[in-house]
C-alpha positions as CSV (number, residue, x, y, z in Angstrom):
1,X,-195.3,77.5,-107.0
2,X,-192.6,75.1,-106.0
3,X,-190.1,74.0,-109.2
4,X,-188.2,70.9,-109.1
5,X,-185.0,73.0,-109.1
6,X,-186.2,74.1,-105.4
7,X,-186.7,70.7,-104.4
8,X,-183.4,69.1,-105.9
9,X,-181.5,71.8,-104.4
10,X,-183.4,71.7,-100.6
11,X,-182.9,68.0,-100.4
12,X,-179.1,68.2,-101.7
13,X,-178.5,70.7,-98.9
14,X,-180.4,68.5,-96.2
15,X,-178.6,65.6,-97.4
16,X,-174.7,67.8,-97.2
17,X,-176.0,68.6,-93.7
18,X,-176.9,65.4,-92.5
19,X,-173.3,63.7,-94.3
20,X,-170.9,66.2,-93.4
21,X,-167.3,65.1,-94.2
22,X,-165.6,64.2,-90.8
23,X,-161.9,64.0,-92.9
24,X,-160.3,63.4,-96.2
25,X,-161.4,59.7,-96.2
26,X,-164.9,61.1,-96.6
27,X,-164.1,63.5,-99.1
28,X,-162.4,61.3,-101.7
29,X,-164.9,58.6,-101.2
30,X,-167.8,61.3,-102.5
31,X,-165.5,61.9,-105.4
32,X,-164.8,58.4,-106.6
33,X,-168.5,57.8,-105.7
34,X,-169.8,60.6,-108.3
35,X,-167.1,59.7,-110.9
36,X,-167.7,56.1,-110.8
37,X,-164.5,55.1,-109.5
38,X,-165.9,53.4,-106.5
39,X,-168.0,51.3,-108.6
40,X,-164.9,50.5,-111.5
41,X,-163.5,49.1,-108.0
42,X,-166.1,46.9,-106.3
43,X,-166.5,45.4,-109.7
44,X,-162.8,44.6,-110.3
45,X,-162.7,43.0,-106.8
46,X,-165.9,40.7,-107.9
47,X,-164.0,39.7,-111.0
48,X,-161.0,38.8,-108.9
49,X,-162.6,36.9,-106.3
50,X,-161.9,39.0,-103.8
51,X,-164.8,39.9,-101.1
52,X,-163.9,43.3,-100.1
53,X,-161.6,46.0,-102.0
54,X,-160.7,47.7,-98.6
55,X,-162.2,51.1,-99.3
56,X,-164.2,51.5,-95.5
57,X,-160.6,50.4,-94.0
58,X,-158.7,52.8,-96.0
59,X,-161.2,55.8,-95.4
60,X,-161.7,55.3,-91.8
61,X,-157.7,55.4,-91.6
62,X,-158.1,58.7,-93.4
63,X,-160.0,60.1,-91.5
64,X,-158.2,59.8,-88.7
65,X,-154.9,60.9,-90.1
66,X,-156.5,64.0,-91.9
67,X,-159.8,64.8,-89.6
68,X,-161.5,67.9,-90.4
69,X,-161.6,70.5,-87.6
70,X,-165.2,70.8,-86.4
């Protein structure tokens, strides 16, 4: 019998797999993702006026700076 743990954790594992990290960019936009920073942000940047908080720019540039070796 198949338990939901089985499931949550094959489908976590394909998801990691699919969405590796390619730097540091990626990996501190999972964390602020799961910890709700990311959304604190995009929600501030609404209330300001503003149309986009920068976050894609800044990780791309990350990325490139701190790439993850393969």
């Amino acid at each position: 019998m198949i338990t939901l743990f089985r499931v949550v954790t094959y489908l976590k594992f394909n998801y990691m797999q699919k969405n590796k990290s390619r730097g540091l960019g990626d990996s501190i936009d999972r964390f602020t993702r799961a910890t709700g920073i990311k959304s604190l942000v995009q929600l501030g940047t609404q209330v300001a006026g503003k149309k986009d908080c920068g976050c894609n720019k800044r990780k791309d540039k990350l990325n490139k700076m701190f790439p993850y070796k393969k």
